[in-house]
C-alpha positions as CSV (number, residue, x, y, z in Angstrom):
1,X,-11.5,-34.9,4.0
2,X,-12.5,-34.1,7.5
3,X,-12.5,-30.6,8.7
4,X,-10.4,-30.8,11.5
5,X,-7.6,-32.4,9.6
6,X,-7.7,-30.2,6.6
7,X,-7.3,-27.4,8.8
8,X,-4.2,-28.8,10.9
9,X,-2.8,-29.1,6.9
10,X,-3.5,-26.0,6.2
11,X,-1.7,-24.6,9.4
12,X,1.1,-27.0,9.2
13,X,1.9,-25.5,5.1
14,X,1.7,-21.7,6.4
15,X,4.1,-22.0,9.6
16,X,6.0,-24.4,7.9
17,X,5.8,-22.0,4.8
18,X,7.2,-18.7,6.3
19,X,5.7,-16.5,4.2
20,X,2.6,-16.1,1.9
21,X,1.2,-19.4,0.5
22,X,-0.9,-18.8,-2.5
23,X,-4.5,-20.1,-2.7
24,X,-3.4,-22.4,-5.4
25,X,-0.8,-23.9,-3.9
26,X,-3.2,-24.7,-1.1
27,X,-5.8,-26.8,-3.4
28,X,-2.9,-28.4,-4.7
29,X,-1.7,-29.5,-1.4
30,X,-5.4,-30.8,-0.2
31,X,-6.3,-31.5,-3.7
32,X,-9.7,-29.1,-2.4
33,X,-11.4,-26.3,-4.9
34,X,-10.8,-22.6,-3.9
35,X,-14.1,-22.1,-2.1
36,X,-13.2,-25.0,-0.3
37,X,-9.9,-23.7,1.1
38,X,-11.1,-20.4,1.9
39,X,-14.0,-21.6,3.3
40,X,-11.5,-23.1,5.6
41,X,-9.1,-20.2,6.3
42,X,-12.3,-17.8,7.0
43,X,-12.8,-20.4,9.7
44,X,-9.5,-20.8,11.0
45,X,-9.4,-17.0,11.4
46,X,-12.3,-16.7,13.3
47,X,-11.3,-19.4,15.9
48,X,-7.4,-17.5,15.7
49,X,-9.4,-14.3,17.0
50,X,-12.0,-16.0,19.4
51,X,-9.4,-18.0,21.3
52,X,-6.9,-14.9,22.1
53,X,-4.4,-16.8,20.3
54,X,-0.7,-14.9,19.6
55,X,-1.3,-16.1,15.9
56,X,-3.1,-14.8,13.1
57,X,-3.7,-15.5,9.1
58,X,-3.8,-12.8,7.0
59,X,-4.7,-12.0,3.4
60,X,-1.7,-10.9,1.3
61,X,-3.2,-10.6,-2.1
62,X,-4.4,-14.0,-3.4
63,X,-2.3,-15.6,-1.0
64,X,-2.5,-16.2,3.2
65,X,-0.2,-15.9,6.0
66,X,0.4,-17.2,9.2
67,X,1.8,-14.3,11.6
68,X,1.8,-13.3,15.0
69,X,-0.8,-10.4,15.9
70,X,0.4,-6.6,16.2
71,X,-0.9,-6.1,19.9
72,X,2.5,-8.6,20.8
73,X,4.7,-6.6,18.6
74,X,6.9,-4.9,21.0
75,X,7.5,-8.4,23.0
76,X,8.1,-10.0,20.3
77,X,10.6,-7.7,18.6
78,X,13.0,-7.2,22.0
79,X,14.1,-10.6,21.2
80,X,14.7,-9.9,18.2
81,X,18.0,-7.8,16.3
82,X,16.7,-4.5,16.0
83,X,18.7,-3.6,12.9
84,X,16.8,-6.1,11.0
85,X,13.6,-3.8,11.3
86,X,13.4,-1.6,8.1
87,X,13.9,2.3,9.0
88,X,12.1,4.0,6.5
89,X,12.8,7.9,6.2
90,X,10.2,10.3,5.4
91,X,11.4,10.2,1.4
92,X,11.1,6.7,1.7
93,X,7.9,6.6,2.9
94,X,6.7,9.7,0.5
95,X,8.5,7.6,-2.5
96,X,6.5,4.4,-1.5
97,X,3.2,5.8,-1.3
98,X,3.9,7.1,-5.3
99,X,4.7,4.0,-6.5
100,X,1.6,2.4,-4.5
101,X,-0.8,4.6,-5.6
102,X,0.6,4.2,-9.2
103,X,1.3,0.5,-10.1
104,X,3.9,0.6,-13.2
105,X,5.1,3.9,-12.5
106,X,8.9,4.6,-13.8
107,X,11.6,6.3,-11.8
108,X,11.1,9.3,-13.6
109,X,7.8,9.7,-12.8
110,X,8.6,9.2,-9.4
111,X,11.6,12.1,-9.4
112,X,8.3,14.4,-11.1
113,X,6.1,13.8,-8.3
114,X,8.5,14.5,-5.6
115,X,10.6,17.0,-7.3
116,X,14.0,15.4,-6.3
117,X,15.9,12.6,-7.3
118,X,15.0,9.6,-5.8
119,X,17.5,6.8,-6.8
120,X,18.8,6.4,-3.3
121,X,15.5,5.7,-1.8
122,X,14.2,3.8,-4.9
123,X,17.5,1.3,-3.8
124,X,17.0,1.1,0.0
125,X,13.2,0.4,-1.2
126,X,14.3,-2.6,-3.4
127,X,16.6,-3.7,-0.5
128,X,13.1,-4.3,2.2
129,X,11.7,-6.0,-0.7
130,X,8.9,-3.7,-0.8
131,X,9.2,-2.2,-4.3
132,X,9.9,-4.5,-6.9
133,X,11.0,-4.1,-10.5
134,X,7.1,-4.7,-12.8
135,X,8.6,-4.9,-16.1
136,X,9.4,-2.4,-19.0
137,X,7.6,0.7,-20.1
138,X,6.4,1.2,-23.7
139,X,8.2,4.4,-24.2
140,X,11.6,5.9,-25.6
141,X,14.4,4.0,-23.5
142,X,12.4,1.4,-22.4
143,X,12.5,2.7,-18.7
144,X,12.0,0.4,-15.9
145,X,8.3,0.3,-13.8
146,X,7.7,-0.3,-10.5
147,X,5.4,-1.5,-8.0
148,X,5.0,-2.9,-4.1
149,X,5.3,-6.4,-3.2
150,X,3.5,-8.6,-0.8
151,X,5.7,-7.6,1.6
152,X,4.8,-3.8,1.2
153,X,1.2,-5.3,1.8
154,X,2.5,-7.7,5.2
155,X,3.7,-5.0,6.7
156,X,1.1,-2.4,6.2
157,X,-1.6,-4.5,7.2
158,X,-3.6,-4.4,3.5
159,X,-5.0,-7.2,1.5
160,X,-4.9,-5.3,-2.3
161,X,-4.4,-1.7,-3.1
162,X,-8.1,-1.2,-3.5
163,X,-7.7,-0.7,0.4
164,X,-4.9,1.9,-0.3
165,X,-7.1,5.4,1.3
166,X,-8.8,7.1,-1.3
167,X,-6.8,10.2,-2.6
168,X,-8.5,13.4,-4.5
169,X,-10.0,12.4,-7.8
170,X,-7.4,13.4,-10.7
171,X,-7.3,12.5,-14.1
172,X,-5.0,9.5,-15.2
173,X,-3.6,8.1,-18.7
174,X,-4.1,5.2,-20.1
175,X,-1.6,3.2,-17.6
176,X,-3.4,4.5,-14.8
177,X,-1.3,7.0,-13.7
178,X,-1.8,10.5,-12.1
179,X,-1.4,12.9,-15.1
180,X,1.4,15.4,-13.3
181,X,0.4,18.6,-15.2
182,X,-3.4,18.0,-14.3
183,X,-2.4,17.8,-10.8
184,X,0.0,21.1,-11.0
185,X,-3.0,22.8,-12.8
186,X,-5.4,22.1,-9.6
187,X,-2.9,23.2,-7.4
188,X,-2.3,26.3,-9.9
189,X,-5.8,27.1,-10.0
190,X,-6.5,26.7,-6.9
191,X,-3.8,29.1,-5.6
192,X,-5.1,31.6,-8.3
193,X,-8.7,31.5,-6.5
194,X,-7.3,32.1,-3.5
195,X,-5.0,35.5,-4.7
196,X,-8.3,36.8,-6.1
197,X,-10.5,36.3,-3.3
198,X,-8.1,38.0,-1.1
199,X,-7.7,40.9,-3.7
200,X,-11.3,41.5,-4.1
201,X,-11.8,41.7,0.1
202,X,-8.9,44.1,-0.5
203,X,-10.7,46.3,-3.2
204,X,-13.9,46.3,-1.6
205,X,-15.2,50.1,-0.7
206,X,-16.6,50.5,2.2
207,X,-20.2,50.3,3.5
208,X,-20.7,54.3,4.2
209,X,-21.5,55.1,8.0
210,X,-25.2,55.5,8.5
211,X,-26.3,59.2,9.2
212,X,-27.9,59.3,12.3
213,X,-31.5,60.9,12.6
């Protein structure tokens, strides 16, 4: 298939598309391989970016985009009803980076880490569509996991959560979760280092004055 052409497909699907189009609905579509199709996209983003174009793709997992480009946010959006924009509180934001950092994580894991309920926020979360329900936790109850969605990875402008910030190194079980009482032992310890380095400044004699010849 020539290049050209195969490109105008592939930008035809994504802004026909409205959200993320998987790379395998993409081969399907052009009946092309996967290094074939993002051979293509890689290329199409490049001439997006040299050409000062409004438009961009994006990555959103194993999946691409076609979006506008965040310098043209605030033009855009004055056309645009401004309750539709999610207004996430600081406990929403708090409870989203949890369940980010901690794919599969349950609600009470959640309530843990934060120290309060978080229900409310866990909802409004669901409602933006960027939590989503993962499945069911192997554990008395069967309690409910959680984890973000592509659109918890469209707004935030990452590809995968390997590009999540790197946090302090803390132990984690065998679902790859931050053990809670390792990270309340740190944060134990740590305070305890502290109360003793102040006390021993504290006790300290001190250095006798010099006698003078």
């Amino acid at each position: 298939m020539e290049i050209n052409k195969a490109k105008g497909m592939i930008e035809a699907i994504l802004f026909a598309a409205g959200r993320e189009v998987k790379i395998k609905e993409l081969m399907l579509a052009l009946e092309a391989n996967s290094e074939e199709i993002i051979s293509l996209v890689e290329s199409m983003k490049n001439e997006y970016q040299e050409e000062s174009r409004g438009l961009q793709i994006i990555n959103v997992g194993e999946a691409y985009q076609l979006c506008t480009k965040k310098e043209y946010y605030e033009v855009i959006y004055s056309i645009f009803d401004k309750r539709n924009k999610p207004n996430l509180s600081q406990a929403a934001l708090e409870t989203l980076a949890i369940i980010a950092y901690n794919p599969r994580i349950t609600r009470a894991e959640v309530d843990s880490i934060r120290g309060v309920g978080s229900d409310a926020t866990i909802y409004k979360l669901l409602e933006y569509h960027l939590i989503e329900e993962t499945g069911k936790l192997d554990a008395p109850g069967k309690p409910g996991t959680y984890g973000v969605t592509p659109e918890f990875f469209r707004m935030f402008g990452f590809n995968s959560l390997e590009e999540l910030p790197e946090l302090p190194r803390y132990k984690v079980d065998e679902n790859q979760q931050i053990v809670i009482d390792d990270v309340m032992e740190e944060q134990d310890k740590a305070k305890s280092d502290s109360e003793d380095n102040q006390e021993n400044t504290q006790n300290e004699a001190p250095m006798p004055a010099r006698e003078e010849e």
